[in-house]
mmCIF file of the N, C-alpha and C atoms, coordinates in Angstrom:
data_MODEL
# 
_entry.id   MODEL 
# 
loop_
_atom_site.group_PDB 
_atom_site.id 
_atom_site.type_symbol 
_atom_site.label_atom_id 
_atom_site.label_alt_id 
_atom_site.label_comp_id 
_atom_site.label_asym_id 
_atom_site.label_entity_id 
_atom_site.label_seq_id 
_atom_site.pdbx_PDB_ins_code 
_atom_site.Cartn_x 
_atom_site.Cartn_y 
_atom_site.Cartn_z 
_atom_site.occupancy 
_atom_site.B_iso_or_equiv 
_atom_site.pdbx_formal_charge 
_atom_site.auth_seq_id 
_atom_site.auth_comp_id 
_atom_site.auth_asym_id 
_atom_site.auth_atom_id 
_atom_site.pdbx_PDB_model_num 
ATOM 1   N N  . UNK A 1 1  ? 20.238 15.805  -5.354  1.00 0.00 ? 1  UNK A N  1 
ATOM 2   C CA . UNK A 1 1  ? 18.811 15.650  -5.210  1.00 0.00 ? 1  UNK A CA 1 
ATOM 3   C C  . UNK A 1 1  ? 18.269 14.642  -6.233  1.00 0.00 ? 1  UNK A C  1 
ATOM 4   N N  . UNK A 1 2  ? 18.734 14.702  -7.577  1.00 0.00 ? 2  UNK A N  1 
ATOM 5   C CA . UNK A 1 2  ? 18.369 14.259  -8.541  1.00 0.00 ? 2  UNK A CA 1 
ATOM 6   C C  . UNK A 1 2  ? 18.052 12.560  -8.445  1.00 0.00 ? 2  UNK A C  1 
ATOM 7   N N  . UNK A 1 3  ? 19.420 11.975  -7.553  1.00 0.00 ? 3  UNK A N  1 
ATOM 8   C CA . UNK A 1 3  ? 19.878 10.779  -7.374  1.00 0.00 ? 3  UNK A CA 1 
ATOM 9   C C  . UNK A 1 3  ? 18.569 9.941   -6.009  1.00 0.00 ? 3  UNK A C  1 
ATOM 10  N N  . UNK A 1 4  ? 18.497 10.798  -5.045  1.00 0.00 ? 4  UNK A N  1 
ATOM 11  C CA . UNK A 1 4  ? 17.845 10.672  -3.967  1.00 0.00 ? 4  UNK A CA 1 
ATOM 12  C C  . UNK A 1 4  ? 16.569 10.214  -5.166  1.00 0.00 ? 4  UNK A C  1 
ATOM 13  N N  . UNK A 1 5  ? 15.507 11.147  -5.780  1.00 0.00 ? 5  UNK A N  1 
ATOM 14  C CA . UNK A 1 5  ? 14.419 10.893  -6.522  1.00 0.00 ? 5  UNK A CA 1 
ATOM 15  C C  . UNK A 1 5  ? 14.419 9.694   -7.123  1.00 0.00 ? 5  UNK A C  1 
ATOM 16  N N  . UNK A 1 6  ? 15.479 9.507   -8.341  1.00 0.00 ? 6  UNK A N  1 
ATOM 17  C CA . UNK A 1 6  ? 15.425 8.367   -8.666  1.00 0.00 ? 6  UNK A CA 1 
ATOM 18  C C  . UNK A 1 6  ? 16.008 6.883   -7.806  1.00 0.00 ? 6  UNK A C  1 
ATOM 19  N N  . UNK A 1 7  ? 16.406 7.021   -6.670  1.00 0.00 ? 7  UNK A N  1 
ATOM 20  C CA . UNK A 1 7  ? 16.383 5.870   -5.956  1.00 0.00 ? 7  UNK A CA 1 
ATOM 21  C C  . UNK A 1 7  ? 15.364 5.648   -5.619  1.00 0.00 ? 7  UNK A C  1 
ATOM 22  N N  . UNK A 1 8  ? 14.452 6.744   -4.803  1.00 0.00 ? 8  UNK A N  1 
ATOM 23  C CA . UNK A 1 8  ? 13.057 6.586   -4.247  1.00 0.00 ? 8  UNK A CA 1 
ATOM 24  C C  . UNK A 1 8  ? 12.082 5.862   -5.399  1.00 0.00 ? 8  UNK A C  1 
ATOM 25  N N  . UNK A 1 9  ? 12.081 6.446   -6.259  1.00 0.00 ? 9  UNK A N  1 
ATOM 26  C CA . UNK A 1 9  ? 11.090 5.930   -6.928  1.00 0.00 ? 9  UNK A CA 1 
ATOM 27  C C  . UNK A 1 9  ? 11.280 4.863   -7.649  1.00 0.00 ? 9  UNK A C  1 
ATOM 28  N N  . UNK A 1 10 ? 12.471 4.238   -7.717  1.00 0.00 ? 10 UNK A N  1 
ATOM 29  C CA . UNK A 1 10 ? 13.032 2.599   -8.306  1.00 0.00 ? 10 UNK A CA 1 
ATOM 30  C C  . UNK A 1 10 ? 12.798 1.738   -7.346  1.00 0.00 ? 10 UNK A C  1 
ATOM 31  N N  . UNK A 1 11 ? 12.451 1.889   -5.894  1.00 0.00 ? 11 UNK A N  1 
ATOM 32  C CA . UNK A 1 11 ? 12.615 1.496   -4.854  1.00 0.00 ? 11 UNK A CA 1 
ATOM 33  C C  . UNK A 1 11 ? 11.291 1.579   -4.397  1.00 0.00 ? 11 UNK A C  1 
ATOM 34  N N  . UNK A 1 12 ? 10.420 2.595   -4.767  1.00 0.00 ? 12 UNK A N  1 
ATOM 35  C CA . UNK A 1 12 ? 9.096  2.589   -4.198  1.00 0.00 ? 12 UNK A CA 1 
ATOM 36  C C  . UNK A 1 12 ? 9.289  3.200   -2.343  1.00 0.00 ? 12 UNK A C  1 
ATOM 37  N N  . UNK A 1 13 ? 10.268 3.867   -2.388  1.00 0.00 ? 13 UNK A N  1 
ATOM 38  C CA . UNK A 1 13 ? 10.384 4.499   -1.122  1.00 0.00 ? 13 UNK A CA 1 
ATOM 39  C C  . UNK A 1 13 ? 10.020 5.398   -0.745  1.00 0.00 ? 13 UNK A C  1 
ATOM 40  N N  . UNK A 1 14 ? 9.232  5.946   0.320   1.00 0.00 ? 14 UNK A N  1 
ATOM 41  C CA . UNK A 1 14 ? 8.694  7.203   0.382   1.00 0.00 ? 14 UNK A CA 1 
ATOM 42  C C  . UNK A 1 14 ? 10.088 7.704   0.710   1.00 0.00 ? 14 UNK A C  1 
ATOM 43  N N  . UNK A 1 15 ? 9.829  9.555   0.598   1.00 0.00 ? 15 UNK A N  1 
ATOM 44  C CA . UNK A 1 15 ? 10.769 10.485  0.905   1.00 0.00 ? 15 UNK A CA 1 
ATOM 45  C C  . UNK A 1 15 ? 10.487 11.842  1.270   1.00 0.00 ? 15 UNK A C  1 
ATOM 46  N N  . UNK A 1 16 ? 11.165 12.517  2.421   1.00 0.00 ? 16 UNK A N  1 
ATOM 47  C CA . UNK A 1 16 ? 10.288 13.601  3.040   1.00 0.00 ? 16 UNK A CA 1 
ATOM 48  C C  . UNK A 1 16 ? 10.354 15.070  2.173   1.00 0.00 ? 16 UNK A C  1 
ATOM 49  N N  . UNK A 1 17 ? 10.110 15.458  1.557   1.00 0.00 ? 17 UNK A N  1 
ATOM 50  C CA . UNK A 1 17 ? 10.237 17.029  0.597   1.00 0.00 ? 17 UNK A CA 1 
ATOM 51  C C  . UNK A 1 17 ? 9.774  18.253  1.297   1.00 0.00 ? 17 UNK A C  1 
ATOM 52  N N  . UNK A 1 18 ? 10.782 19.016  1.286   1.00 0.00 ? 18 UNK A N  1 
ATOM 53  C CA . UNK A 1 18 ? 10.528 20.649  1.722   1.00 0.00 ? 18 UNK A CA 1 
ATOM 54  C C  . UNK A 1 18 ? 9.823  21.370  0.389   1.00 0.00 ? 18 UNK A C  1 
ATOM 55  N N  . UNK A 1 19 ? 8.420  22.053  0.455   1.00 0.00 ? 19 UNK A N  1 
ATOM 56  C CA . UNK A 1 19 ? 8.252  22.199  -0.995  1.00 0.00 ? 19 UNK A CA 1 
ATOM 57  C C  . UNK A 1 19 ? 7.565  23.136  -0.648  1.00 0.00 ? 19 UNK A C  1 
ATOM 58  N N  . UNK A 1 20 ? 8.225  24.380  -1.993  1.00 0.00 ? 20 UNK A N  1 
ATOM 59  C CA . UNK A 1 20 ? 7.489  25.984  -1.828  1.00 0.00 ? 20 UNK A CA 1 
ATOM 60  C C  . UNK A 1 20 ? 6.638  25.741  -2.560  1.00 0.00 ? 20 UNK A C  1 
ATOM 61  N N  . UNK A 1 21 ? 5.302  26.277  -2.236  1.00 0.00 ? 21 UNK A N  1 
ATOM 62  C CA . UNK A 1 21 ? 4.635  26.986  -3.896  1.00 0.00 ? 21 UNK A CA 1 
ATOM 63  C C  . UNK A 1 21 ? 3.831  28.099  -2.922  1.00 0.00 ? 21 UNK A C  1 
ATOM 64  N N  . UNK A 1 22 ? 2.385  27.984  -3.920  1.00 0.00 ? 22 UNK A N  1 
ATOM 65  C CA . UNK A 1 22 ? 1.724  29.625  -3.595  1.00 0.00 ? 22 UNK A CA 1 
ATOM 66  C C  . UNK A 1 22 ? 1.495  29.722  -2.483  1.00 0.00 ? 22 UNK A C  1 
ATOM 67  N N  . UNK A 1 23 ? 0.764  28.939  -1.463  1.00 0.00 ? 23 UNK A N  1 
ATOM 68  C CA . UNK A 1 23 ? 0.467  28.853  0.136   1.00 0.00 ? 23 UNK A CA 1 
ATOM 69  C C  . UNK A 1 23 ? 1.729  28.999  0.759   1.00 0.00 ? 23 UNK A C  1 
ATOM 70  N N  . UNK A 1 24 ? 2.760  28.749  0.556   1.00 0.00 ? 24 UNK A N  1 
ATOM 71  C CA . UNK A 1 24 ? 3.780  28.699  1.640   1.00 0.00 ? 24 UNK A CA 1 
ATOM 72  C C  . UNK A 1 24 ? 4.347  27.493  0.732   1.00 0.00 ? 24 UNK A C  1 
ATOM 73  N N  . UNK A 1 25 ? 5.545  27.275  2.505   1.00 0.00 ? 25 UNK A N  1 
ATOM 74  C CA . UNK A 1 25 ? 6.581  26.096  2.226   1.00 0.00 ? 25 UNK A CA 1 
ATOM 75  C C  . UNK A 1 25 ? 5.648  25.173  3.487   1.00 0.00 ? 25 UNK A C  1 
ATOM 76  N N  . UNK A 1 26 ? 5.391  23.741  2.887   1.00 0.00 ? 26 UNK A N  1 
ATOM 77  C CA . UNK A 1 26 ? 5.507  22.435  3.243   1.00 0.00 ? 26 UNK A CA 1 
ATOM 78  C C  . UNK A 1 26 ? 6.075  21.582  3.275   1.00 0.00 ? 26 UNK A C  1 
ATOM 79  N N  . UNK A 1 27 ? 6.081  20.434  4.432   1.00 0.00 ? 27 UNK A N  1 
ATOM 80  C CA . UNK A 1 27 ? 7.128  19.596  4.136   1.00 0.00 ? 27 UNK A CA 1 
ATOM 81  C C  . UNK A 1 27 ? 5.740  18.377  3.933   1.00 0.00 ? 27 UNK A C  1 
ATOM 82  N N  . UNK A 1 28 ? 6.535  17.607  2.758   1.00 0.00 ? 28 UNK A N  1 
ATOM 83  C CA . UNK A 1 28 ? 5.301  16.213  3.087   1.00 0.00 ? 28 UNK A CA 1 
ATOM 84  C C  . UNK A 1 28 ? 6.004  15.183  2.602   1.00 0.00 ? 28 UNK A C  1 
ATOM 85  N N  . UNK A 1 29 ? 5.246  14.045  3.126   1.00 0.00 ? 29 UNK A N  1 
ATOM 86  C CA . UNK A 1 29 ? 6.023  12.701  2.510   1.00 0.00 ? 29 UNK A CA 1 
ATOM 87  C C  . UNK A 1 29 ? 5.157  12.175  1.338   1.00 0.00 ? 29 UNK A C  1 
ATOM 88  N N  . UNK A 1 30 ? 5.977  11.820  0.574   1.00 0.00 ? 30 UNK A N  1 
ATOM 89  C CA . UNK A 1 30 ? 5.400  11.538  -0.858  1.00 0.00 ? 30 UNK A CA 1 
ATOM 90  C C  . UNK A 1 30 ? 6.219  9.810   -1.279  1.00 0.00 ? 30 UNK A C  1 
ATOM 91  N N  . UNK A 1 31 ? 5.736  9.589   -2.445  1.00 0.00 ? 31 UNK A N  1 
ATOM 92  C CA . UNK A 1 31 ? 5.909  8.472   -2.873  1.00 0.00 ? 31 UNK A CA 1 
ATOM 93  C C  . UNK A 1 31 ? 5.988  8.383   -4.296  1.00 0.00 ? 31 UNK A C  1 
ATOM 94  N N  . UNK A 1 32 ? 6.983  8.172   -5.036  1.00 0.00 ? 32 UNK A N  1 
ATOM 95  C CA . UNK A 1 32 ? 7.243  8.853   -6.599  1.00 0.00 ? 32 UNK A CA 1 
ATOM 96  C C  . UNK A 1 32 ? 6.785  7.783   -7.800  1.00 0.00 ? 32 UNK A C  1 
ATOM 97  N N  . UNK A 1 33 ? 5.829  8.409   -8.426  1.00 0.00 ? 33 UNK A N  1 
ATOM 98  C CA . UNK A 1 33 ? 5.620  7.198   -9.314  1.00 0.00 ? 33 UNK A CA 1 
ATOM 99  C C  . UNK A 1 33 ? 5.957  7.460   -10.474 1.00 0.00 ? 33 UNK A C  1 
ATOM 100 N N  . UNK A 1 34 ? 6.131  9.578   -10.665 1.00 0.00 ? 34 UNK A N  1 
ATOM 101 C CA . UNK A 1 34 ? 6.941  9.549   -12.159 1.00 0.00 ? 34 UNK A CA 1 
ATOM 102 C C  . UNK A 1 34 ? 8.127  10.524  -11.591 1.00 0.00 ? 34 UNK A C  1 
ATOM 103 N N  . UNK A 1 35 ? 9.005  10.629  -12.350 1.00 0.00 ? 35 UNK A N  1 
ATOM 104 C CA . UNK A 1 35 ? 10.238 11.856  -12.101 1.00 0.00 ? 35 UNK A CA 1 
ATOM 105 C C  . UNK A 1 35 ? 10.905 12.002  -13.791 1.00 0.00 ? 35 UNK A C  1 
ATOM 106 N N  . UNK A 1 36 ? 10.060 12.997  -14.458 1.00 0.00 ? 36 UNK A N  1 
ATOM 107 C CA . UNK A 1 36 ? 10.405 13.646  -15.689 1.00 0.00 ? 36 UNK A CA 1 
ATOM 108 C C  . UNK A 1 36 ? 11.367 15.273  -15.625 1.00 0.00 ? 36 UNK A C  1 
ATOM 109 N N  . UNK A 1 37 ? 12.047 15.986  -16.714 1.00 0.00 ? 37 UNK A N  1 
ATOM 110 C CA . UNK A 1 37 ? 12.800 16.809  -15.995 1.00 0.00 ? 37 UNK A CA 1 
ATOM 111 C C  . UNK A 1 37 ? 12.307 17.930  -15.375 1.00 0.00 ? 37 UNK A C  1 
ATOM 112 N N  . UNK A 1 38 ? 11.188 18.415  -15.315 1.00 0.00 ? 38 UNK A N  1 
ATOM 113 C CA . UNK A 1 38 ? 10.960 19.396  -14.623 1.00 0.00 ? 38 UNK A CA 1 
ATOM 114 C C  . UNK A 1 38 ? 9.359  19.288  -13.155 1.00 0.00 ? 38 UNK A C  1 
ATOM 115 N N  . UNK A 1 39 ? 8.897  17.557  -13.822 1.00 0.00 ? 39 UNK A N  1 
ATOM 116 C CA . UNK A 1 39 ? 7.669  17.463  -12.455 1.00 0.00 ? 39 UNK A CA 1 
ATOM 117 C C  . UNK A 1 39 ? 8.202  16.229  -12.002 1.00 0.00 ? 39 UNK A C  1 
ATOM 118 N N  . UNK A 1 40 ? 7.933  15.797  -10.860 1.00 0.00 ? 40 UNK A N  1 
ATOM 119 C CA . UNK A 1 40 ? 7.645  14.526  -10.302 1.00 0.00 ? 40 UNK A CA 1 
ATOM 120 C C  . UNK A 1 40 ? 5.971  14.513  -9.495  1.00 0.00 ? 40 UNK A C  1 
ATOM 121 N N  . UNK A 1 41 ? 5.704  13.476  -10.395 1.00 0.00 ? 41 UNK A N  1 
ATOM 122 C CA . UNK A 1 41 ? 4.541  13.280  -9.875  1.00 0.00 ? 41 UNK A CA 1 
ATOM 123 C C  . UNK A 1 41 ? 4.336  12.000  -8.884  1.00 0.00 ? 41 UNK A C  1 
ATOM 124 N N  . UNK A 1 42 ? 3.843  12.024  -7.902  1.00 0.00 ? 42 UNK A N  1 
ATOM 125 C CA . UNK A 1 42 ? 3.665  11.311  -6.594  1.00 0.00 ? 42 UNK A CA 1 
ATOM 126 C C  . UNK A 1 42 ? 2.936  11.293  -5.675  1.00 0.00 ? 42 UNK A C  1 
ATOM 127 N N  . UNK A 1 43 ? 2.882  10.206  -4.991  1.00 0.00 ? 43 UNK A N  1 
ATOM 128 C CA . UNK A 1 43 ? 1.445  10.089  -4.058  1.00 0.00 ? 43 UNK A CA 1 
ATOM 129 C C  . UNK A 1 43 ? 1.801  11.054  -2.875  1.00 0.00 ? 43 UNK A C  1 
ATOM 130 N N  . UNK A 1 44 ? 0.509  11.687  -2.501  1.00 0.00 ? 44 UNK A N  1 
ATOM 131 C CA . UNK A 1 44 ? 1.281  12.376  -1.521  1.00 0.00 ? 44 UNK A CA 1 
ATOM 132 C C  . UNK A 1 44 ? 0.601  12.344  0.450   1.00 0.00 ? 44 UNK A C  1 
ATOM 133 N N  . UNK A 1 45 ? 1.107  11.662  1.170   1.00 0.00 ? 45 UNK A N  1 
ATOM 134 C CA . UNK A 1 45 ? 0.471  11.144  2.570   1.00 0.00 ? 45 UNK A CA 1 
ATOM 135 C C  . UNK A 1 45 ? -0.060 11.912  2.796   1.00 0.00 ? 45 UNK A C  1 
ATOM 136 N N  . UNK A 1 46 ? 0.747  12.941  3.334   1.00 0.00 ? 46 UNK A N  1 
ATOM 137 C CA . UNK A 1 46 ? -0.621 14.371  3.765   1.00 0.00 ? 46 UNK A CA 1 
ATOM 138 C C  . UNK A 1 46 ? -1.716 14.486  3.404   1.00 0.00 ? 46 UNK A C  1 
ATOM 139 N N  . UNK A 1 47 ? -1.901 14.500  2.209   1.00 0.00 ? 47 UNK A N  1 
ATOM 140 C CA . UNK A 1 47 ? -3.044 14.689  1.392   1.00 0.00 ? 47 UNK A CA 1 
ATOM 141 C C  . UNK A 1 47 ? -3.730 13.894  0.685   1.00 0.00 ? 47 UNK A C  1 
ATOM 142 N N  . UNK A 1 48 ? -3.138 12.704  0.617   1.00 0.00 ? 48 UNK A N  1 
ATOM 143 C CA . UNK A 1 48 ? -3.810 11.159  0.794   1.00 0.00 ? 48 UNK A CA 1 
ATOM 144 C C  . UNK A 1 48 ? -4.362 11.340  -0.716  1.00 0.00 ? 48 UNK A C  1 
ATOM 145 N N  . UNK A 1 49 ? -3.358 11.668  -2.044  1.00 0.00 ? 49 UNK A N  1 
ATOM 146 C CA . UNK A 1 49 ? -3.775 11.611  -3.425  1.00 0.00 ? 49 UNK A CA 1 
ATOM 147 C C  . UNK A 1 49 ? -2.658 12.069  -4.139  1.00 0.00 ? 49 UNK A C  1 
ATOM 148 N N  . UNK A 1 50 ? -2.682 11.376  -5.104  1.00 0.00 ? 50 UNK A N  1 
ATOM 149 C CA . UNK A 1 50 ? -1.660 12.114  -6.264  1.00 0.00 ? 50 UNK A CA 1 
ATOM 150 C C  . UNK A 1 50 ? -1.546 13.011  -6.672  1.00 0.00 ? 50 UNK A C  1 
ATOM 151 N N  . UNK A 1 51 ? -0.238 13.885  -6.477  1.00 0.00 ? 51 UNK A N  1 
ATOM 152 C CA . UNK A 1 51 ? -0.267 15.294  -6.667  1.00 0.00 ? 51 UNK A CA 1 
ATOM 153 C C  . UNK A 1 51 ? 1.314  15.310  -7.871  1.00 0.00 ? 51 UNK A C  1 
ATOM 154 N N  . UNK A 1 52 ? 1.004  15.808  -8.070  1.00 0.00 ? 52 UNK A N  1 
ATOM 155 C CA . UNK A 1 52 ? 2.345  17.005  -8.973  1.00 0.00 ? 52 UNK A CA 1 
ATOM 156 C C  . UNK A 1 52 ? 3.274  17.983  -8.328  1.00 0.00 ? 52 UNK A C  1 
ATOM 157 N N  . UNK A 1 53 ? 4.773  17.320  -8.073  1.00 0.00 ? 53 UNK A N  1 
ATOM 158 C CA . UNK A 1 53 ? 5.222  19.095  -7.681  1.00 0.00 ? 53 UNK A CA 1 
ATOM 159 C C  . UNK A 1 53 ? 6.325  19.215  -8.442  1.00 0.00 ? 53 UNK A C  1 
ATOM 160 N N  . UNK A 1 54 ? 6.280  20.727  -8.633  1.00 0.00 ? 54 UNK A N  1 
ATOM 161 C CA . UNK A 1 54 ? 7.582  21.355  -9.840  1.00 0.00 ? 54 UNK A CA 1 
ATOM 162 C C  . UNK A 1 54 ? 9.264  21.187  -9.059  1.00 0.00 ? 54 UNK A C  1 
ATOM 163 N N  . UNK A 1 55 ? 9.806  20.819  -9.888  1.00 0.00 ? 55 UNK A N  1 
ATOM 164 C CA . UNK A 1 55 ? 11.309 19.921  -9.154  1.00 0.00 ? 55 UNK A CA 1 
ATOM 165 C C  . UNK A 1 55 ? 11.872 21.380  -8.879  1.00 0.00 ? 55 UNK A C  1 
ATOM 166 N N  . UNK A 1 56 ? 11.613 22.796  -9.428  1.00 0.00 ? 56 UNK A N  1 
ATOM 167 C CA . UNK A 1 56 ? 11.908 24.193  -9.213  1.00 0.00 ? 56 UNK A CA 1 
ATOM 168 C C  . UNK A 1 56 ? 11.536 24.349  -7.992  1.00 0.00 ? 56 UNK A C  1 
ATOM 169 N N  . UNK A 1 57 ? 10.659 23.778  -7.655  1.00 0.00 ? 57 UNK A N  1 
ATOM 170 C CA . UNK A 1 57 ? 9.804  24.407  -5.956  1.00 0.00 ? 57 UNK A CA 1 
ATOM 171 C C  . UNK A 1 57 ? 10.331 23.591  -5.097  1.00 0.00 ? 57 UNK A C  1 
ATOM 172 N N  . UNK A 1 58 ? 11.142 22.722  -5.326  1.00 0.00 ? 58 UNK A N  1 
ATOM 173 C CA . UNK A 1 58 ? 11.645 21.358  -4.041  1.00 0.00 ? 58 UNK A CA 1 
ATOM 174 C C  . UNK A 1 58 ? 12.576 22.484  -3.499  1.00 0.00 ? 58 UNK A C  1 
ATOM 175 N N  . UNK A 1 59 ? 12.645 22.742  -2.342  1.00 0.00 ? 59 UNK A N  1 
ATOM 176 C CA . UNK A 1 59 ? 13.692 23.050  -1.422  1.00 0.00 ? 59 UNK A CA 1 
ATOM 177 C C  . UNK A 1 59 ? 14.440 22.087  -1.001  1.00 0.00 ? 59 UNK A C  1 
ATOM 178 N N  . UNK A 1 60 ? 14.181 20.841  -0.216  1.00 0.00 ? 60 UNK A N  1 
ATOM 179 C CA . UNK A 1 60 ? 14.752 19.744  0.096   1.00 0.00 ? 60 UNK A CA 1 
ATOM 180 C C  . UNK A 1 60 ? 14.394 18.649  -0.100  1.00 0.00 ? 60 UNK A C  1 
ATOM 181 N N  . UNK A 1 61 ? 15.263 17.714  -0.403  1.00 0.00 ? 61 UNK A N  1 
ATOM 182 C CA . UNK A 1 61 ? 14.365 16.656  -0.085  1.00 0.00 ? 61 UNK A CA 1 
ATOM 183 C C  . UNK A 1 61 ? 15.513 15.358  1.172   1.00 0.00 ? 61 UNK A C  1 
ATOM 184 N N  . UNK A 1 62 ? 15.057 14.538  1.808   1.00 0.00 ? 62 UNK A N  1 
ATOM 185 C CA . UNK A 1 62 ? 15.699 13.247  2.304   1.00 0.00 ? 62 UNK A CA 1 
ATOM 186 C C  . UNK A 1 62 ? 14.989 12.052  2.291   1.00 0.00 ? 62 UNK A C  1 
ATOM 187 N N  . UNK A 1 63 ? 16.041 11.074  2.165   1.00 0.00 ? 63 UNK A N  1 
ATOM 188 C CA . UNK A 1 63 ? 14.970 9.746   2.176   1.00 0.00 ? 63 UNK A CA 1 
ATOM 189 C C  . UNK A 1 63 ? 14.336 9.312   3.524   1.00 0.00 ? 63 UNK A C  1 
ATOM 190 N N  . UNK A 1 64 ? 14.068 8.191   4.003   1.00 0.00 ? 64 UNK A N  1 
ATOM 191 C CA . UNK A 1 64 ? 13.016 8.136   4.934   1.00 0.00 ? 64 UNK A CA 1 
ATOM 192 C C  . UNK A 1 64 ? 13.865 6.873   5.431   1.00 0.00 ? 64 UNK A C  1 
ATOM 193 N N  . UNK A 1 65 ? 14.834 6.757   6.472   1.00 0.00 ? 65 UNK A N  1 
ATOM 194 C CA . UNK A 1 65 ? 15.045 6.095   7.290   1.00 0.00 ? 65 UNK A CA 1 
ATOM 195 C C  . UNK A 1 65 ? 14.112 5.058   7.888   1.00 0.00 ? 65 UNK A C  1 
ATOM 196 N N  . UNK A 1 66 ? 14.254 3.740   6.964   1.00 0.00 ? 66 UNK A N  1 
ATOM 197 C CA . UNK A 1 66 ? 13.673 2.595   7.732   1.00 0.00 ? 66 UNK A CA 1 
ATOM 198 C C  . UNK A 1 66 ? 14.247 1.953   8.723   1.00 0.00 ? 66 UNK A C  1 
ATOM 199 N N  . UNK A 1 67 ? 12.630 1.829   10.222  1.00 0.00 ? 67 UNK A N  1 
ATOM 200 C CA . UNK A 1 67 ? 12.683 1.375   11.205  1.00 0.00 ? 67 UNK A CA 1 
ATOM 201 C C  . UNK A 1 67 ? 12.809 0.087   11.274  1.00 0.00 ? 67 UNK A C  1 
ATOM 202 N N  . UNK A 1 68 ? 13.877 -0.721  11.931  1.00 0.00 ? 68 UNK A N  1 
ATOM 203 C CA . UNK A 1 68 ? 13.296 -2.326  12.142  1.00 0.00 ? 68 UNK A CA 1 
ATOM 204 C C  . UNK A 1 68 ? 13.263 -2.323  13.550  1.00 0.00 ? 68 UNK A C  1 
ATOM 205 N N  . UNK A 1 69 ? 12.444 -3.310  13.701  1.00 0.00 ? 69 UNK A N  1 
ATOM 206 C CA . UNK A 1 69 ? 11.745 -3.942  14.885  1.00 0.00 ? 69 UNK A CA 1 
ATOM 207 C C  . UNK A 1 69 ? 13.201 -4.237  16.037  1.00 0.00 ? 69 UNK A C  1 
ATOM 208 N N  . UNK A 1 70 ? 13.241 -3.726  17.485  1.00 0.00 ? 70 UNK A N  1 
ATOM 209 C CA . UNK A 1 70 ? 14.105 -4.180  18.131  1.00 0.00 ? 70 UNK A CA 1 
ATOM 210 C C  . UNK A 1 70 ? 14.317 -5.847  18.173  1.00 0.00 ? 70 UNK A C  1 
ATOM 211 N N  . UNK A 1 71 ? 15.770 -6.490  18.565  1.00 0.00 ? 71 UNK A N  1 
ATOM 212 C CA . UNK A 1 71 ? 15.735 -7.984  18.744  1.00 0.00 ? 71 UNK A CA 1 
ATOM 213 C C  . UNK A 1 71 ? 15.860 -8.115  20.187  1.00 0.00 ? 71 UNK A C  1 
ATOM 214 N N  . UNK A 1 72 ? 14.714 -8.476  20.828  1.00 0.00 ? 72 UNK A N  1 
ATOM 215 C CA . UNK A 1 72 ? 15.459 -9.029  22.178  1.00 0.00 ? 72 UNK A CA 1 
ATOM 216 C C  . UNK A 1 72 ? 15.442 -10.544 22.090  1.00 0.00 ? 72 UNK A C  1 
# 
């Protein structure tokens, strides 16, 4: 997991996260602008603002498969 984070965020790549806290489990796509050892803080699409989540509460995470344009 650790590796996935810091590619994303050297890369400026979004990445999709399974993430528990008090409401439940969400999944959202985020965008990492810090990854210290216990928060990563990152933009987050869903919610269209910078949020904080505890690297304890990540259930999953994957990177985000970029689309290119078909060639005909």
């Amino acid at each position: 997991m650790e590796g996935i984070l810091e590619r994303a965020m050297e890369e400026q790549a979004p990445v999709q996260l399974v993430y528990e806290s008090k409401s439940g489990i969400t999944q959202r796509t985020i965008t990492i602008y810090k990854n210290d050892t216990e928060r990563i803080i990152a933009y987050c699409h869903s919610k269209k603002a910078v949020r904080s989540f505890r690297k304890r509460c990540i259930l999953a995470v994957q990177p985000i498969k970029k689309r290119y344009p078909a060639v005909i």
